[in-house]
VEXROMI-587281 format. One line per field, with one value per residue (C-alpha): z negated, x negated, y negated; residue number from 1. Coordinates in Angstrom, 1 decimal. Each point is the difference from the previous one (the first is absolute). Layout:
VEXROMI-587281
up (Z; ...);
east (X; ...);
north (Y; ...);
i (NUM; ...);
END
This chain:
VEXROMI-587281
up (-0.4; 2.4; 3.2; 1.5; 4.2; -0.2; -0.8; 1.9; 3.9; 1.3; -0.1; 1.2; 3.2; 1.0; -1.8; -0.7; 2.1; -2.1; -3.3; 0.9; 0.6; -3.0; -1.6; 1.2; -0.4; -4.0; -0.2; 1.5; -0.2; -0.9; 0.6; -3.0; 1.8; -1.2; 0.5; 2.6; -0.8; -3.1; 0.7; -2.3; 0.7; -0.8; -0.2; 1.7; -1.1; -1.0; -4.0; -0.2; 1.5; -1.9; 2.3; 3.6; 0.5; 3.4; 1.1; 3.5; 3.0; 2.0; -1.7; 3.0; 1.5; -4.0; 0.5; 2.0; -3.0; -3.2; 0.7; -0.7; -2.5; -2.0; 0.5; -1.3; -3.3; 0.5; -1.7; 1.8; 0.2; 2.6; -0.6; 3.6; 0.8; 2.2; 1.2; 2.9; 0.3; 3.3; 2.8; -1.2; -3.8; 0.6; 4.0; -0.6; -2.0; 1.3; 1.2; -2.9; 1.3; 0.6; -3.6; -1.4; 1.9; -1.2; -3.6; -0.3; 1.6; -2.5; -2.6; 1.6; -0.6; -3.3; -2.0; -0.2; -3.4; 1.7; 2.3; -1.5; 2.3; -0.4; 1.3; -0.9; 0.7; 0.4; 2.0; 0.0; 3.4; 1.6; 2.0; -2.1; -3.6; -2.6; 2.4; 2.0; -2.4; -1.8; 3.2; 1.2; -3.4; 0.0; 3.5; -1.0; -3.4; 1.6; 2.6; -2.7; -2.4; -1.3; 1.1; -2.3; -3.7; -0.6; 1.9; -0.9; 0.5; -0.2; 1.2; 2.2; -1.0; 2.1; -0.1; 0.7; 2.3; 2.1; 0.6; 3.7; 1.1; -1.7; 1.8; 3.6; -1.2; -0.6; 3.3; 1.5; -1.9; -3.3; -3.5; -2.7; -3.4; -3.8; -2.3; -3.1; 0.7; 0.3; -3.1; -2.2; 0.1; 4.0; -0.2; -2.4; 1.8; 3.0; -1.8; -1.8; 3.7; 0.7; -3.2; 0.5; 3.4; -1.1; -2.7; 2.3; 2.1; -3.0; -0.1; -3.0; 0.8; -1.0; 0.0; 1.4; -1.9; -0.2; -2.4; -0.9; -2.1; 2.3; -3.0; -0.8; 3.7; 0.2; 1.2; -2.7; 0.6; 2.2; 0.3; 3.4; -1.1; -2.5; -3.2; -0.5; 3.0; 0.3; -3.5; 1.3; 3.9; -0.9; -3.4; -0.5; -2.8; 1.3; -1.6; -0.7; -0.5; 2.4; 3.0; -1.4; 4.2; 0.6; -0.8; -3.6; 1.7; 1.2; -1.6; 1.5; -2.0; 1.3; 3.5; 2.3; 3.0; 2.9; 2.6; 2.0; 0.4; 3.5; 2.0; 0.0; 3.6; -0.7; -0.6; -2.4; -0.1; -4.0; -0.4; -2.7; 0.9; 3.4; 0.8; 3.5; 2.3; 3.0; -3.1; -0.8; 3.3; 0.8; -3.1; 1.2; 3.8; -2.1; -2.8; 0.2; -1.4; -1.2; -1.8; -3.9; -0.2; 2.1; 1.9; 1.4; -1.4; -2.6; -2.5; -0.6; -1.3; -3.6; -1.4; -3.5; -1.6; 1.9; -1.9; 0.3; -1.2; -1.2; -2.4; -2.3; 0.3; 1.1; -0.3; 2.0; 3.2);
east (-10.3; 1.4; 1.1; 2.9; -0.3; 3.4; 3.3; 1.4; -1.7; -2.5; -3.2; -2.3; 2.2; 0.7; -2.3; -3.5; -2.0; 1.8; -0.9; -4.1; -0.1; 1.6; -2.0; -3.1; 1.5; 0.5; 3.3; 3.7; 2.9; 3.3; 3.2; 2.8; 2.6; 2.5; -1.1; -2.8; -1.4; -1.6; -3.2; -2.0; -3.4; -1.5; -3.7; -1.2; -3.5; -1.2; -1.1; 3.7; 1.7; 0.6; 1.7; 1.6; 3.4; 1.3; 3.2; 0.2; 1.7; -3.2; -3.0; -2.5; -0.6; -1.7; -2.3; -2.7; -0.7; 0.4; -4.1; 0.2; 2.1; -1.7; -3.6; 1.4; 1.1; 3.8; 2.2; 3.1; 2.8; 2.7; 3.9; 0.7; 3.3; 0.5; 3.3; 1.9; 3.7; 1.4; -1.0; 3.3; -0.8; -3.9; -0.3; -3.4; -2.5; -2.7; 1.2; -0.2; -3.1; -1.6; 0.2; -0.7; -3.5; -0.7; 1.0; -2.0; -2.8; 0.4; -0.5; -3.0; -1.5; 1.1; 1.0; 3.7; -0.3; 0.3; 3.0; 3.4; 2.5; 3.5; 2.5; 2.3; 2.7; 2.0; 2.5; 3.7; 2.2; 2.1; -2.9; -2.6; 1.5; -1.6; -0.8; -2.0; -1.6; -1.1; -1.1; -2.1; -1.3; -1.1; -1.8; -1.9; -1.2; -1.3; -1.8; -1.8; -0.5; -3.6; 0.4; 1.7; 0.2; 3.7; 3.5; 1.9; 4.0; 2.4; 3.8; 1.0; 2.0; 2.3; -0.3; 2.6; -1.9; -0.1; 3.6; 0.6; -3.5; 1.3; 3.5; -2.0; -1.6; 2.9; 1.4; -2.9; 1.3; -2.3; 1.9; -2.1; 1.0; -0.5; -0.9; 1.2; 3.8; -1.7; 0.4; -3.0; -0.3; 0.0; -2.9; -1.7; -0.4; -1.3; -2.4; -1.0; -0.4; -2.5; -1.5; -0.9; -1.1; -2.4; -1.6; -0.2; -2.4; -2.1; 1.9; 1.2; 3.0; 1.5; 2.9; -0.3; 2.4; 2.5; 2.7; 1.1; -1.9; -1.0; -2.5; 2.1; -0.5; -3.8; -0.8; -1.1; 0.2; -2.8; -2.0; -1.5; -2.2; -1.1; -2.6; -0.8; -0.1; -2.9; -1.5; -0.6; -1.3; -2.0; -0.9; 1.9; 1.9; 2.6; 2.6; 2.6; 3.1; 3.2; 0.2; 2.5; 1.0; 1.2; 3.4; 0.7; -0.5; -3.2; -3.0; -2.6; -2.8; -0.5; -1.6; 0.1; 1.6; -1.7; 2.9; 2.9; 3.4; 1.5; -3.6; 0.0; 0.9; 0.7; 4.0; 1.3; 3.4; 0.4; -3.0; 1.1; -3.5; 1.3; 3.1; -0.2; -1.6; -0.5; -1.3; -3.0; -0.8; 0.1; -2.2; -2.1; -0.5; -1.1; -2.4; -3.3; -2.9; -2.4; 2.6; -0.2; 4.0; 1.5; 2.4; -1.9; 1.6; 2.3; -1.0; -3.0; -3.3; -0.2; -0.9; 1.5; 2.9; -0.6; -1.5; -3.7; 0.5; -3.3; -0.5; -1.7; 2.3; 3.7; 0.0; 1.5; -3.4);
north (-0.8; 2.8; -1.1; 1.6; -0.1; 0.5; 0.6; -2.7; 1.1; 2.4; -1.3; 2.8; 0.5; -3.2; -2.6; 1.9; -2.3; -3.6; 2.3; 0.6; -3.6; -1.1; 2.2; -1.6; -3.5; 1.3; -1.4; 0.0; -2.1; 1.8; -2.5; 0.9; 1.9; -2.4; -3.6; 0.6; -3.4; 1.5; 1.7; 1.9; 0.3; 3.4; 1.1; 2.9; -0.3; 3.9; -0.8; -1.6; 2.8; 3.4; 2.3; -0.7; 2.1; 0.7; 0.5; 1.5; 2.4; -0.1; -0.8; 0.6; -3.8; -0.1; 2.7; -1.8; -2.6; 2.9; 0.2; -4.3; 0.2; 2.8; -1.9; -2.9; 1.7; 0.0; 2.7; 1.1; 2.7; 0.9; 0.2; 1.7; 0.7; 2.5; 1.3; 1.9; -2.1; 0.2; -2.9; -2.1; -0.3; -0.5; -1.4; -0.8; 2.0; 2.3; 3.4; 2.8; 1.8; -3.5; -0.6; 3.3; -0.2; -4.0; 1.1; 3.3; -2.5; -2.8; 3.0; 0.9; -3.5; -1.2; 3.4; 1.2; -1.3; -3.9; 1.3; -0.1; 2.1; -2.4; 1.7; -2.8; -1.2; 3.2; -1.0; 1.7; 0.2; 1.9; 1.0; 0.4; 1.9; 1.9; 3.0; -2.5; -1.3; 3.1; 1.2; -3.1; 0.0; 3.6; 0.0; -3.5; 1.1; 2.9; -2.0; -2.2; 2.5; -0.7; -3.4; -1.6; 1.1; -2.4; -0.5; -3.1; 0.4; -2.4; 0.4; -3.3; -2.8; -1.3; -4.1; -2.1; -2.2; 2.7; 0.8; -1.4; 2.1; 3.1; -0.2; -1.1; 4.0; 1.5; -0.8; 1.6; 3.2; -0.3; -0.4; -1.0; 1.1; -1.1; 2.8; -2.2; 1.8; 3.7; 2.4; -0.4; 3.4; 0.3; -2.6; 1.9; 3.3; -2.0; -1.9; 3.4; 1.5; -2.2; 0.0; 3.7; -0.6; -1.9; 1.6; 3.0; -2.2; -1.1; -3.9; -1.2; -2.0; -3.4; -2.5; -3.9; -2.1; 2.0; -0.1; 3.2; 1.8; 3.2; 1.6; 3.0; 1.0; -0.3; -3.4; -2.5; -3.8; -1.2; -3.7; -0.6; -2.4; 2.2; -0.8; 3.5; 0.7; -3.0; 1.3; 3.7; -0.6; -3.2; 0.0; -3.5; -1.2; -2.3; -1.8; 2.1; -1.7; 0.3; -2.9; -1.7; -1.0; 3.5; 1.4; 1.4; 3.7; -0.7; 1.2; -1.8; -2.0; -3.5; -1.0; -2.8; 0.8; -1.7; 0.7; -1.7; 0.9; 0.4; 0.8; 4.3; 1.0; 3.5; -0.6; 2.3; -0.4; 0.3; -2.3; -3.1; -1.9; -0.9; -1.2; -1.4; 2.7; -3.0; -2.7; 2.7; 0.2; -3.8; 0.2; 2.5; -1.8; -3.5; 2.0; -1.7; 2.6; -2.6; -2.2; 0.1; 1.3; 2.8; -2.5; -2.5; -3.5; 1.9; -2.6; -2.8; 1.4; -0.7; -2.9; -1.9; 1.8; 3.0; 3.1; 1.8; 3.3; 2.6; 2.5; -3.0; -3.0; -0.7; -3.9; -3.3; -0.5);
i (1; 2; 3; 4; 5; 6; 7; 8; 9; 10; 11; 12; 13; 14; 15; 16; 17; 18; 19; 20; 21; 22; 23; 24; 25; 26; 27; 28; 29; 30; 31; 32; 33; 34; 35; 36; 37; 38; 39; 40; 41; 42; 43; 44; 45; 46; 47; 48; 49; 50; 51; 52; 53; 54; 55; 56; 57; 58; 59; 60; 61; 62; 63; 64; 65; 66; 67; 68; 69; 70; 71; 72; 73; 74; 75; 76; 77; 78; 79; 80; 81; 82; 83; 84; 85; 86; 87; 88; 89; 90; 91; 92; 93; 94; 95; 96; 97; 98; 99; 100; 101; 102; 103; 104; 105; 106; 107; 108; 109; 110; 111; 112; 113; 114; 115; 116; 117; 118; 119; 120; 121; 122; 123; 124; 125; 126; 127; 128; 129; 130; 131; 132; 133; 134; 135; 136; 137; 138; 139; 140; 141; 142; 143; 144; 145; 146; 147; 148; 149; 150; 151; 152; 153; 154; 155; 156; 157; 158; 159; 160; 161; 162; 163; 164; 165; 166; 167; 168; 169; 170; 171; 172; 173; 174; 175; 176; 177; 178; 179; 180; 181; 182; 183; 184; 185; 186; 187; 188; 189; 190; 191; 192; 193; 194; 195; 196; 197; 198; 199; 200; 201; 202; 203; 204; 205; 206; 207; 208; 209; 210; 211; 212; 213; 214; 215; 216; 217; 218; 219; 220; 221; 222; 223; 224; 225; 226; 227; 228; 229; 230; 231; 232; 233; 234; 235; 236; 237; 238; 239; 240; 241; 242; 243; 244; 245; 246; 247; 248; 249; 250; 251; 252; 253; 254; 255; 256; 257; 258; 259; 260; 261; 262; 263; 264; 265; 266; 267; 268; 269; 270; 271; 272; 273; 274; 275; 276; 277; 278; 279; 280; 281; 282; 283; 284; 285; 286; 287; 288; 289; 290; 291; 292; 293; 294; 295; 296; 297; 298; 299; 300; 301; 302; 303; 304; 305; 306; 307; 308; 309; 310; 311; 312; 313; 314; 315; 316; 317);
END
């Protein structure tokens, strides 16, 4: 089993400390996004575990327990986003240089081989166009060069959900804009920008779910969660088949994502995993580090009808 911690929040920033202890405890409850009375039960126990993926911004309240979890036989990779979007798009994050330094760190630790560089979603504006991006892009590549041996790209989507925080944006003076109405060709010769960016800096580069098919300009579909990925750092042979819970663009081989919806606190304002800024912080304020879910009374521990899932059994407790 390959546990993803996660696509729905930011675990290393905000929740290392509840991880470690369920990672002592062996198990955690994950609540189904959906009907929160449903709680799956899923084991964390090392000889159950394949691989742990990470999905972060700041990754350094993690680094005092990768000694713990590396003496305890756990296998893990980072997906690290890092990016440089003006204070209105990304309010939150870690300054530029702040990240460049935890990154380049994190490589230092674990290999740049277990370090994916996302820089993902690429977000168009009126303030922050292809120039931008192809500038940003440049100057971070350059600062991780030898860090990281991939860069993940993706070009945002624009949810609906997120229509009434988008126009709160735009009266601040930020635009967001789709890329689905841009000229294929436009789109191409930015992706192939980047593309030779980062071969220049000895990164191969690759898509996240993304629909358009960006091969002729360099940059071959990518999957995060990746099996080959697994096969050639590790020496594991996981299952290989496509996670039938991601969208039909996604590459990703199947995990169990051990994550919550509405709990990051760095408040992107493309982000589709929150939707409330002030319920993720009320969220935050009532998290609980030593209960067995990362909302503390999101949903009954489990017990009959409720699901245990391992890498050997996925059965009725």
């Amino acid at each position: 089993m390959i546990v993803s911690a996660s696509r729905r929040t930011d675990i290393p920033a905000f929740y290392a400390e509840w991880f470690m202890n369920r990672v002592r405890a062996g198990t955690c409850d994950v609540p189904n996004p959906f009907n929160p009375q449903q709680v799956t039960r899923v084991s964390l126990q090392p000889d159950e575990v394949d691989v742990i993926v990470f999905w972060t911004r700041h990754p350094r309240p993690l680094f005092p327990h990768l000694a713990e979890l590396n003496r305890l036989g756990y296998r893990y990779y980072f997906q690290y986003t890092l990016l440089d979007n003006p204070r209105l798009i990304d309010p939150k994050v870690p300054p530029l240089e702040t990240s460049l330094d935890t990154f380049r760190e994190l490589a230092e630790r674990v290999g740049p081989d277990r370090v994916v560089w996302r820089y993902d979603p690429i977000v168009f504006s009126n303030v922050t166009g292809t120039q931008f991006h192809q500038q940003t892009y440049g100057r971070i590549a350059r600062a991780l060069q030898g860090h990281t041996h991939r860069s993940v790209i993706s070009l945002v989507d624009i949810y609906r959900k997120l229509t009434k925080r988008l126009r709160q944006l735009a009266q601040q003076g930020v635009e967001l804009t789709g890329w689905d109405d841009k000229p294929a060709e436009q789109v191409g010769e930015f992706v192939g920008s980047l593309a030779r960016i980062a071969a220049e800096c000895g990164m191969e580069i690759t898509s996240c779910a993304q629909r358009m098919d960006l091969r002729a300009y360099g940059v071959r579909p990518g999957k995060c969660i990746d099996d080959d990925l697994i096969q050639r750092v590790f020496g594991l042979d996981v299952a290989h088949q496509k996670d039938p819970n991601q969208r039909e663009a996604c590459g990703c081989v199947a995990s169990r994502d051990i994550g919550m919806y509405e709990t990051c606190q760095f408040g992107c304002r493309y982000c589709y995993a929150t939707t409330s800024f002030e319920r993720a912080r009320l969220n935050y304020e009532a998290h609980d580090p030593a209960s067995p879910s990362l909302i503390r009374g999101s949903g009954p521990a489990p017990e009959a009808g409720s699901f245990h899932i391992g890498r050997r059994r996925l059965r009725a407790d």
